[in-house]
C-alpha positions in Angstrom: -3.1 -7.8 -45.3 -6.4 -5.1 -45.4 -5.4 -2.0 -44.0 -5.7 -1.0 -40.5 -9.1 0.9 -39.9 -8.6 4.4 -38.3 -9.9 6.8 -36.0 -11.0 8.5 -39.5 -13.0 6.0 -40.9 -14.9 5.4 -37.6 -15.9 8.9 -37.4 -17.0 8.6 -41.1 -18.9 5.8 -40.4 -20.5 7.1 -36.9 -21.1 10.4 -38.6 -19.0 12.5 -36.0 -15.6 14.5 -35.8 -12.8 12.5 -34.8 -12.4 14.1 -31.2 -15.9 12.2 -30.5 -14.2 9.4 -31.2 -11.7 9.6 -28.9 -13.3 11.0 -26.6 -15.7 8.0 -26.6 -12.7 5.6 -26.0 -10.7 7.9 -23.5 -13.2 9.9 -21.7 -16.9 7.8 -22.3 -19.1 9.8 -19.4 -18.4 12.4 -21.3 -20.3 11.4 -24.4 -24.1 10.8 -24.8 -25.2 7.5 -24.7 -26.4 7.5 -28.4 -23.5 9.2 -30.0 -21.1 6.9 -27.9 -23.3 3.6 -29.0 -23.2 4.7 -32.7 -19.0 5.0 -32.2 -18.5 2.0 -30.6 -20.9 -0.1 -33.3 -19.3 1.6 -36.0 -15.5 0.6 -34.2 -17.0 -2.6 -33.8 -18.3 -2.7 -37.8 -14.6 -2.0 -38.7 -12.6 -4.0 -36.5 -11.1 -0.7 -35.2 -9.1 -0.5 -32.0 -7.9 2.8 -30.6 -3.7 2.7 -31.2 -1.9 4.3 -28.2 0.9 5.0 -30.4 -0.8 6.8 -32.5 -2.2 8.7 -29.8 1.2 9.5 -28.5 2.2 11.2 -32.0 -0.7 13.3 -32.3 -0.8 14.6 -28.6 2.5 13.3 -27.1 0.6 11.1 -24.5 -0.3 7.1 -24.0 -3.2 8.1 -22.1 -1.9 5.6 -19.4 -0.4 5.6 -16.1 2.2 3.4 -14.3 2.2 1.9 -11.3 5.3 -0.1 -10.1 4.6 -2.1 -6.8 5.6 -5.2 -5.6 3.5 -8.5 -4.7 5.2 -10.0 -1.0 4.1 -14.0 -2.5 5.9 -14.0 -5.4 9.1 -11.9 -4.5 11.1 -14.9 -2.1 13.0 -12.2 0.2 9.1 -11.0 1.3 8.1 -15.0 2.0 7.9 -14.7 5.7 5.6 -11.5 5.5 2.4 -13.2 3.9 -0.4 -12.6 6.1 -3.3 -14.0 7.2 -5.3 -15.8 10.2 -4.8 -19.6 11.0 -6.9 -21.8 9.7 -8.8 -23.9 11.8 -8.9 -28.1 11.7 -12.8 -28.7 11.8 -11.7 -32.7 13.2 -9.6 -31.8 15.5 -10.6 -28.4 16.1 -6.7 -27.1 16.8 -5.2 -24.3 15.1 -2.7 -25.2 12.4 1.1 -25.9 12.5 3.1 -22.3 12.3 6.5 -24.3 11.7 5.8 -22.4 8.0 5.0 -19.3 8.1 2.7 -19.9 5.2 1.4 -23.0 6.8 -2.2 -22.9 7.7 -2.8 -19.4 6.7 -5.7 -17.9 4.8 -4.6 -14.7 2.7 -6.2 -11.3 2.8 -5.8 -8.0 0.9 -2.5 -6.1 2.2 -2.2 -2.5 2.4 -0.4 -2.6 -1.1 -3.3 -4.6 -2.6 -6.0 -1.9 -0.7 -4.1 0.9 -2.0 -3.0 -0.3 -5.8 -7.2 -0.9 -5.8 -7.5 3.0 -5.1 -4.9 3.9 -8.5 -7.1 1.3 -10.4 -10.0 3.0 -9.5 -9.5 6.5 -10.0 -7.7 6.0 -13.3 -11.3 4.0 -14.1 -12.9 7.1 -13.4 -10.5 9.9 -15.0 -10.3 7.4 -18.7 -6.6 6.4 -18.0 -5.3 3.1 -18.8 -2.8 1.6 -16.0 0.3 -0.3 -16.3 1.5 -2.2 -13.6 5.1 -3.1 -12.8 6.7 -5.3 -10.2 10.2 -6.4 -8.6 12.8 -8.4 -10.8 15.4 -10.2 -9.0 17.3 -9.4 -12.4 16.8 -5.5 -12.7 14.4 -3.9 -11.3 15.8 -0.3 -12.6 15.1 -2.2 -16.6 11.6 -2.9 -15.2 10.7 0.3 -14.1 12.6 2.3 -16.6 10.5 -0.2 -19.2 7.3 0.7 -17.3 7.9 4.8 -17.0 8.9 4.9 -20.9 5.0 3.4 -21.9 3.7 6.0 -19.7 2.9 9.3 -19.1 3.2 9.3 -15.2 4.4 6.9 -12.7 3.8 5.8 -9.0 5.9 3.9 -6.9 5.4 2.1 -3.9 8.5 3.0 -1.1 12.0 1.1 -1.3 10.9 -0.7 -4.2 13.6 1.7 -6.9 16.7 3.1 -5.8 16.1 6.9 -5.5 18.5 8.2 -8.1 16.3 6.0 -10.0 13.4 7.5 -9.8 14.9 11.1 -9.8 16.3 10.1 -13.4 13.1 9.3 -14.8 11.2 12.7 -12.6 13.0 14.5 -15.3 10.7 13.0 -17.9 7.6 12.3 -16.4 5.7 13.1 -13.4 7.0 10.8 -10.5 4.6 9.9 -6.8 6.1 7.8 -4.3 3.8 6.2 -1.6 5.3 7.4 1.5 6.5 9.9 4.0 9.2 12.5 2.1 12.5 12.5 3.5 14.9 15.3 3.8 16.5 15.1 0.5 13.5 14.0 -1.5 12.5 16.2 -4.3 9.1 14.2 -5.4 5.6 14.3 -5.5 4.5 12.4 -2.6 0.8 10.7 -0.8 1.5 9.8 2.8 -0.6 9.3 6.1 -0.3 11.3 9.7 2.0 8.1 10.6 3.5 10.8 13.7 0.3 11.6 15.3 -1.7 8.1 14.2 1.3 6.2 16.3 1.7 8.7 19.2 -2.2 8.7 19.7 -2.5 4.6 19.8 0.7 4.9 22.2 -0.9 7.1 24.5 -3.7 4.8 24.6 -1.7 2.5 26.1 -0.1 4.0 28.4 -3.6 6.3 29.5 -5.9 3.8 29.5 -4.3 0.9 29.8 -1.5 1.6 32.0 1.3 0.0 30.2 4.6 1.2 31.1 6.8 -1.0 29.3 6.2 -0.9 25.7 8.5 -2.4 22.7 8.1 -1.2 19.4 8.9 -3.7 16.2 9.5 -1.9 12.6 12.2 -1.6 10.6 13.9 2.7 10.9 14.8 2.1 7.2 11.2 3.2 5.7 10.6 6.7 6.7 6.8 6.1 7.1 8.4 3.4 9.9 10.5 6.5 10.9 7.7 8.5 11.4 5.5 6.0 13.5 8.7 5.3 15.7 9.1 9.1 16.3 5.3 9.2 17.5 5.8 6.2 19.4 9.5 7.7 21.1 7.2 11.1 21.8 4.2 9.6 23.7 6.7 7.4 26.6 8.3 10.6 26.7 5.7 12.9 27.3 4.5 10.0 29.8 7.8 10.2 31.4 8.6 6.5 30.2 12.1 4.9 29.0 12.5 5.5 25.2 13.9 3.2 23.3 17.1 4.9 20.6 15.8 2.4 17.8 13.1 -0.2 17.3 13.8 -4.3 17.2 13.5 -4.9 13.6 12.0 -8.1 12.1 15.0 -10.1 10.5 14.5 -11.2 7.2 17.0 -14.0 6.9 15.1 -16.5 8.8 12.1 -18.3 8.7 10.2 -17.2 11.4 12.0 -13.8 12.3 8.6 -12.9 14.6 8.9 -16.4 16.9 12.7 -15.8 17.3 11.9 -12.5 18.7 9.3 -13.7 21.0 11.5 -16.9 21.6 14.5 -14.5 22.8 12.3 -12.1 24.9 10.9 -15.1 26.5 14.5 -16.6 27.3 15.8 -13.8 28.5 12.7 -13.1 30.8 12.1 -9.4 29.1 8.8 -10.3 27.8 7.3 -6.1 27.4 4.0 -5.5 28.4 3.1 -4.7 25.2 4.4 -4.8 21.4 3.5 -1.9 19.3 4.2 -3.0 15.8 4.8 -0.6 12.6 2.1 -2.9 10.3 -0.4 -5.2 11.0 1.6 -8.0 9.3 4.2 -7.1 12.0 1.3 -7.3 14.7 -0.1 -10.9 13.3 2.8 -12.4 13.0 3.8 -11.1 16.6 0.5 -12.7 18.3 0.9 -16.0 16.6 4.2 -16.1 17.9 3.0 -15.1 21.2 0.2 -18.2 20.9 2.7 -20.8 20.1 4.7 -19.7 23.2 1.2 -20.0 25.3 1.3 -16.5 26.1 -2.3 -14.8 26.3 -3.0 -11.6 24.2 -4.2 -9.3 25.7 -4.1 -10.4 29.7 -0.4 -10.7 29.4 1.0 -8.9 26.2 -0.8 -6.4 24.6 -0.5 -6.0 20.9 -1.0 -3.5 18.3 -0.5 -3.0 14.3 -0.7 0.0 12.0 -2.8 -0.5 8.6 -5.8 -1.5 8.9 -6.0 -4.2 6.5 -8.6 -6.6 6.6 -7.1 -9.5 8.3 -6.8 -7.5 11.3 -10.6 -7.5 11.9 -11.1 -11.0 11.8 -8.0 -12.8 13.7 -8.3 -13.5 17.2 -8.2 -11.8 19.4 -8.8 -9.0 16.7 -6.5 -6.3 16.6 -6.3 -2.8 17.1 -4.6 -0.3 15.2 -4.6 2.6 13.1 -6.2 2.5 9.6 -5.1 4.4 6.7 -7.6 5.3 4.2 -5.6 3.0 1.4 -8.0 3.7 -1.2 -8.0 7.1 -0.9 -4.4 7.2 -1.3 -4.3 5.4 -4.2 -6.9 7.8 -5.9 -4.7 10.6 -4.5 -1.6 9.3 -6.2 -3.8 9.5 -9.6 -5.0 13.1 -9.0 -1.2 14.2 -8.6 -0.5 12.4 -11.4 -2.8 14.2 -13.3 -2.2 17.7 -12.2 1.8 17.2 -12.6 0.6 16.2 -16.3 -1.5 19.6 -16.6 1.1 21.8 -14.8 4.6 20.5 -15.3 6.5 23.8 -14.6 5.0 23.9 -10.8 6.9 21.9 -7.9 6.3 18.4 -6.6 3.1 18.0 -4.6 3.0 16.3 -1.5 -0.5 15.1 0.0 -1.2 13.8 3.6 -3.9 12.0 4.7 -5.4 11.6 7.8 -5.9 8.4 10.3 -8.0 6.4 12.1 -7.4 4.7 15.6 -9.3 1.3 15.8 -9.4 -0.5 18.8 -10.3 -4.1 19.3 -9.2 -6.8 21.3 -5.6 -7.2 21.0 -5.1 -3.8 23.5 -7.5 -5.1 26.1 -10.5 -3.2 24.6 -13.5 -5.3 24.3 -15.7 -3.5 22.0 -14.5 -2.0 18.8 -14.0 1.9 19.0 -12.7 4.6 17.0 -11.9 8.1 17.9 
């Protein structure tokens, strides 16, 4: 077998020191177009392909970053959670069957897809490879241990690695997780203003629409869903309104956790006024329910998500809620990342970003504002 070509005989061949070399592989806008065309037709020449390995020996870095996420279609325990706007039967012109969940329904981009496009981007732009890593029913700690070890910093989406986890492989490597810190969390972090975002879209309701009683649906395990409950608990009681202890969680051990909710509500004769959900999946799921039990959103329940993803804008009646900037936090996961990499002595960095409240339809608004 010929030997390998190296980074040596390219920048023999191109006429330039080795550093242009790499730098015309790692870091290209940073190399003139001519000198960068004469490296990369000399690589070409060679068969030469830049060895991350080798990189790694001679600067202790892969030049990559790791992302470990999660993808709700192709993990089974997320099944129920796809989301997406019923499709419509051009003969008969009747909304499909929601006996499946999944039945009927046209997917969009979710906020893990919108954000995960934001690391993509921004390692694009800084000349960092990414990895990406997802949920194994077998191990997920192997995974993401395998992931972090090819790295040379790693982002995490939230409850997706047990926390002493990721606290095991901090010690080695920079470590972000995408989502409100908790108490005990000693991690760099990129979260939203979930407090004010949710007590701002509350008061809403209760200001402008005068809603009194209100039901909030999110699970108090997250602490991003923590933090939008609290902001919902503080607007009813600033408005002098019954506060719920803790929000009705979506079960995921049936098949249609949202209809049985609506299905109880409606049995019991304690259908709310309105349903503030923690995410927009939450919030779709919720109106379909509430359109297969023939109840009208908005005239008689009022419905709101938290997100922003793109399904929201186009279901019907469209919904309102509060947008995070997804992208942005995804390119703010990279630029911690990065500065954990150039300062590793300093603390964990924690960066929040703020919201947008969008409302549509689905709170009785009929144009869309924002404020």
């Amino acid at each position: 077998m010929a030997k390998r070509p190296t980074v040596y005989d390219v920048a023999e061949r191109a006429g330039v020191s080795i550093a242009t070399v790499s730098f015309t592989f790692r870091r290209p806008d940073r190399v003139r177009n001519s000198t960068r065309e004469a490296v990369l037709a000399a690589a070409r020449a060679l068969g030469y392909l830049p060895s991350a390995s080798a990189r790694g020996l001679a600067d202790g870095r892969t030049g990559a970053l790791g992302l470990y996420s999660f993808d709700y279609l192709l993990d089974g325990a997320h099944h129920d959670q796809a989301v997406g706007v019923p499709a419509v039967d051009t003969d008969a012109g009747a909304s499909a069957s929601h006996d499946d969940p999944n039945e009927g329904f046209r997917l969009f981009p979710l906020y893990v897809d919108e954000v995960q496009r934001g690391v993509e981007l921004e390692c694009w732009r800084r000349g960092y490879a990414l990895m990406i890593g997802g949920g194994s029913h077998v191990s997920r700690e192997a995974v993401v241990t395998d992931v972090a070890g090819r790295v040379d910093g790693l982002a995490v989406f939230p409850r997706t690695v047990p926390h002493d986890v990721l606290k095991h492989i901090s010690r080695r490597i920079p470590v972000v997780e995408v989502s409100e810190p908790s108490d005990e969390d000693a991690l760099s972090h990129v979260t939203v203003d979930n407090f004010t975002g949710m007590r701002a879209l509350t008061e809403h309701l209760v200001q402008d629409h005068g809603l009194r009683d209100l039901l909030f649906i999110g699970t108090s395990v997250m602490s991003d869903i923590e933090a939008r409950f609290k902001g919902f608990q503080a607007s009813l009681h600033a408005a002098g309104l019954r506060v719920a202890r803790q929000p009705l969680a979506l079960r995921g051990d049936v098949g249609n956790p949202a209809a049985m909710i609506i299905g109880d509500l409606v049995g019991a004769k304690t259908l709310p006024e309105g349903v503030v959900c923690a995410t927009d999946q939450d919030a779709l799921a919720i109106m379909d329910a509430l359109a297969d039990a023939g109840i009208d959103v908005p005239r008689q329940v009022a419905v709101t998500g938290f997100d922003g993803i793109v399904a929201g804008c186009i279901a019907r009646p469209t919904l309102t809620t509060v947008r995070q900037p997804m992208e942005q936090m995804g390119r703010a996961v990279v630029d911690i990342l990065i500065k954990r990499l150039a300062h590793p002595e300093d603390p964990p960095l924690s960066r929040q970003l703020p919201v947008q409240i969008l409302l549509r339809e689905s709170c009785g608004c009929r144009t869309a504002l924002a404020h």
